[in-house]
C-alpha positions in Angstrom: 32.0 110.6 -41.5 29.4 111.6 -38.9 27.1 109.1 -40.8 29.8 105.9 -40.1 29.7 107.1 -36.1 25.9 107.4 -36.4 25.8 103.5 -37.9 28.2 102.3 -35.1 26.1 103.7 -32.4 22.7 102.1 -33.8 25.1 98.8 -34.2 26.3 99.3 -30.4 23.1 100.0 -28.5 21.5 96.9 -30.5 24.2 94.6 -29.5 23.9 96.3 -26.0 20.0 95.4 -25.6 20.8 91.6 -27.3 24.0 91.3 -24.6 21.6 92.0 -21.6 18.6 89.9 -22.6 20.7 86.6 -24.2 24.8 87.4 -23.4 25.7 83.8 -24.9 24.7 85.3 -28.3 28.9 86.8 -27.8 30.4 83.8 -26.8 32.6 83.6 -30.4 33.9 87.0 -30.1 34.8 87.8 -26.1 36.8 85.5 -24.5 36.3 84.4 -20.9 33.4 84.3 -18.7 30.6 86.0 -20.4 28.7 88.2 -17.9 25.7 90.7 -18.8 28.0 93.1 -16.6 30.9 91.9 -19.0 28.5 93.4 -21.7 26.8 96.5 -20.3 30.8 97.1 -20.1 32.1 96.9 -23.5 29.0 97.5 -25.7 27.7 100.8 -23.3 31.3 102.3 -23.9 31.1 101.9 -27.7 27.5 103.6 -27.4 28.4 106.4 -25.9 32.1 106.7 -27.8 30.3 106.4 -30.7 27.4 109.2 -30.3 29.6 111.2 -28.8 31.9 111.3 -31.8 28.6 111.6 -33.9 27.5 114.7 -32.1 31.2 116.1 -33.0 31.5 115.3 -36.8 27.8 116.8 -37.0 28.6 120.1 -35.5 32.2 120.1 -37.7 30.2 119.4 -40.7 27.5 121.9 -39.8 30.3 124.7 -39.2 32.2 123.9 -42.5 28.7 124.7 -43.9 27.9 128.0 -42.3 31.2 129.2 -43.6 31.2 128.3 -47.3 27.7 129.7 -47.3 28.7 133.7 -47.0 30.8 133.4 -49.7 28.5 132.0 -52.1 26.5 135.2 -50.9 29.1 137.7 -51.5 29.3 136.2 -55.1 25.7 136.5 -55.9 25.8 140.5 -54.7 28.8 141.2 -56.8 26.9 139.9 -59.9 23.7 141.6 -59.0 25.7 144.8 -58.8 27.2 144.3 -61.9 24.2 144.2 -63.8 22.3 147.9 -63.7 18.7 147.7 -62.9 16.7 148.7 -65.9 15.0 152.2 -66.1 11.2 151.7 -65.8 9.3 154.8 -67.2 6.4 155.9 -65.4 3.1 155.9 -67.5 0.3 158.1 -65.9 -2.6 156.4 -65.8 -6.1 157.7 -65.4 -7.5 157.4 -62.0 -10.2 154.9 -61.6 -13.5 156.2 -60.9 -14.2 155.6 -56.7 -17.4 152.9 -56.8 -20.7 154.0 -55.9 -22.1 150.9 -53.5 -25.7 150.3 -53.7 -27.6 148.8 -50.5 -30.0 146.9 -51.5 -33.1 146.1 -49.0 -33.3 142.5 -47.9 -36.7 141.0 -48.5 -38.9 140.8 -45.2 -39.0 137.2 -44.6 -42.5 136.0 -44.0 -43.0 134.2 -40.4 -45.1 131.1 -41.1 -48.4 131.6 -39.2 -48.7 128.4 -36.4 -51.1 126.0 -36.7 -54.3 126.6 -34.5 -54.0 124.2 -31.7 -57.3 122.7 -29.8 -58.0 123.7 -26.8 -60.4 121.1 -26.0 -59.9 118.4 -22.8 -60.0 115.1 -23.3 -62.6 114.9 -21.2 -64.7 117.9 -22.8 -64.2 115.3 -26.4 -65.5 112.7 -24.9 -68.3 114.8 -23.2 -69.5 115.9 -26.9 -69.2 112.2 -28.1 -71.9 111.5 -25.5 -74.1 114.1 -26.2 -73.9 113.3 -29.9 -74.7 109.3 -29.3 -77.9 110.0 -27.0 -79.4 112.5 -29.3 -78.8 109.8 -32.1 -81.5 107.3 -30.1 -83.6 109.9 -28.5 -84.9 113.5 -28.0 -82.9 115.6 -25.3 -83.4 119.3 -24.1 -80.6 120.9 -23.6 -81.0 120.8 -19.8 -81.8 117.1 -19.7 -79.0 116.5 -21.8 -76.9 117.9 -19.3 -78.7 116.3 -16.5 -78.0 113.2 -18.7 -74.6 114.3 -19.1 -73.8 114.3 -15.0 -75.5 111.5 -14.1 -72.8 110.1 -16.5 -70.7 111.5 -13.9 -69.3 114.3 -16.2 -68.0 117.8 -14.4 -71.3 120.2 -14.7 -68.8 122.5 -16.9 -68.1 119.2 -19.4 -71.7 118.7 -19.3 -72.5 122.1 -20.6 -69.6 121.9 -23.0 -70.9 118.6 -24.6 -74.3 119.8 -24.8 -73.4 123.3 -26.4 -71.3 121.1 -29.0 -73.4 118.7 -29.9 -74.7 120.8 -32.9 -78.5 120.2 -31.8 -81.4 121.7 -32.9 -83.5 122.3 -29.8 -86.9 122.9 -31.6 -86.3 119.7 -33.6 -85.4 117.8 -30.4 -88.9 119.2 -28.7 -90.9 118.4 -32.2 -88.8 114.9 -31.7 -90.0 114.6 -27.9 -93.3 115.4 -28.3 -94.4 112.9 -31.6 -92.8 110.2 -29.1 -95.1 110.7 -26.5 -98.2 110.9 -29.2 -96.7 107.3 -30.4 -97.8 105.8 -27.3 -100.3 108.2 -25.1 -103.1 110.7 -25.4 -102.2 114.5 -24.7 -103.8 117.4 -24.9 -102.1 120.9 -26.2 -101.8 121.9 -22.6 -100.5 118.9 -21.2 -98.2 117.8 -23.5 -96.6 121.6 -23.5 -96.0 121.1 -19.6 -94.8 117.5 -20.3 -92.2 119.0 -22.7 -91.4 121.3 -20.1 -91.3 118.9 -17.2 -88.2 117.3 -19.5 -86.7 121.0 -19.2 -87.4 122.3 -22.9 -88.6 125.8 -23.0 -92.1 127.5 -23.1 -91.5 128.4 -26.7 -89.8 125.1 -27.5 -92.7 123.1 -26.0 -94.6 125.0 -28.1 -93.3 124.3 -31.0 -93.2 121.1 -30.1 -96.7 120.7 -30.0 -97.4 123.0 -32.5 -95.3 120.2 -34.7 -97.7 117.2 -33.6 -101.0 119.3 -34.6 -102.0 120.5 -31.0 
C-alpha cells in the first residue's frame, strides 16, 4: 500500500512543478480560470496528503514486521533446544615445542665512496693551458714563465699554479734556452750561464744548460 501513496506523491509533486511553470497544460481537467495559485492549491495538497499517508503505511508495515519477527525467533530456540548438543571428547594432545627464533645479522651495507671532485678554478685551468701553449713554441724558466703568466694579467697565485702544472722539465727548458741562443749568437760558458740566469733559470740549471750546448 505504502508503495501506491509513494507513486501518488512522485505523480503530485511532478504535476505540481509542470502546473507552476506551464498551468494551461490542466486546462482539460479543472474547470474555471486556471491560475498557478489554482495549482500550487490542489496539486501541493495531494503532495503532502500523499507523503504523509506514505510515511504512515511505512511505519505500519515496519511495525507489523518487528512483531512477526520474535516469533519466528522463539521457533528457531525451541528447535535448537530440542536437539542435544553432541558430546565432544577431549583428545590430549602433545604440547608443541615453544620456537627457538634465530637473529640473524644484517649484512653492513657498503657506502659507495664519492667521486673525487676538482678543486681547480677556472681560472687556475686556463692558467695551465697557457703555460702549456708557450712552452710548446719556446723555452721558459719557471720564473719567466710566471712573469709571462702575469703580464697575461693572471693573479701571481694562478701564475704559480699554471707554471707548477705545466708538467715541465726545467733542465730541458734551460738545455732548450741555451741551444736557441747558440742558433743565432756567439757565447762563451760564462756568459751564456748568466744569460740563462738573466731569464731567471737557476745556477745549476744554467749549468746544465750549457753543459748541454758543449760549453
Amino acid at each position: 500500500m505504502n508503495n501506491l501513496f509513494l507513486i501518488l506523491f512522485f505523480v503530485s509533486f511532478v504535476a505540481l512543478i509542470v502546473g507552476l511553470v506551464k498551468p494551461t497544460a490542466f486546462s482539460r481537467f479543472i474547470k474555471g480560470e486556471i491560475t498557478r495559485k489554482k495549482i500550487a492549491t490542489i496539486f501541493g495538497i495531494a503532495t503532502v496528503a500523499s507523503f504523509i499517508l506514505f510515511g504512515i503505511t511505512t511505519d505500519t508495515s515496519q511495525n507489523n514486521q518487528a512483531t512477526q519477527q520474535p516469533a519466528t525467533e522463539n521457533t528457531e530456540a525451541t528447535t535448537e533446544n530440542d536437539n542435544p548438543a553432541p558430546v565432544v571428547e577431549k583428545t590430549e594432545t602433545a604440547p608443541t615445542p615453544a620456537k627457538t627464533e634465530t637473529k640473524t645479522t644484517p649484512a653492513p651495507t657498503s657506502t659507495p665512496t664519492p667521486a673525487p671532485t676538482s678543486s681547480e678554478t677556472v681560472s687556475q685551468k686556463n692558467a695551465v693551458a697557457k703555460a702549456k701553449s708557450y712552452l710548446n713554441y719556446t723555452a721558459f724558466s719557471y720564473g719567466g714563465l710566471v712573469a709571462q703568466l702575469e703580464y697575461d694579467q693572471f693573479s701571481h697565485a694562478d701564475a704559480v699554479y699554471g707554471a707548477d702544472n705545466s708538467s715541465a722539465n726545467w733542465n730541458e727548458q734551460a738545455a732548450k734556452k741555451a741551444k736557441a741562443y747558440m742558433e743565432y749568437s756567439a757565447f762563451s760558458r760564462g756568459s751564456l750561464i748568466d744569460q740563462l740566469k738573466y731569464d731567471q733559470f737557476t745556477q745549476a740549471q744554467a749549468e746544465y744548460g750549457a753543459n748541454a750546448v758543449g760549453l
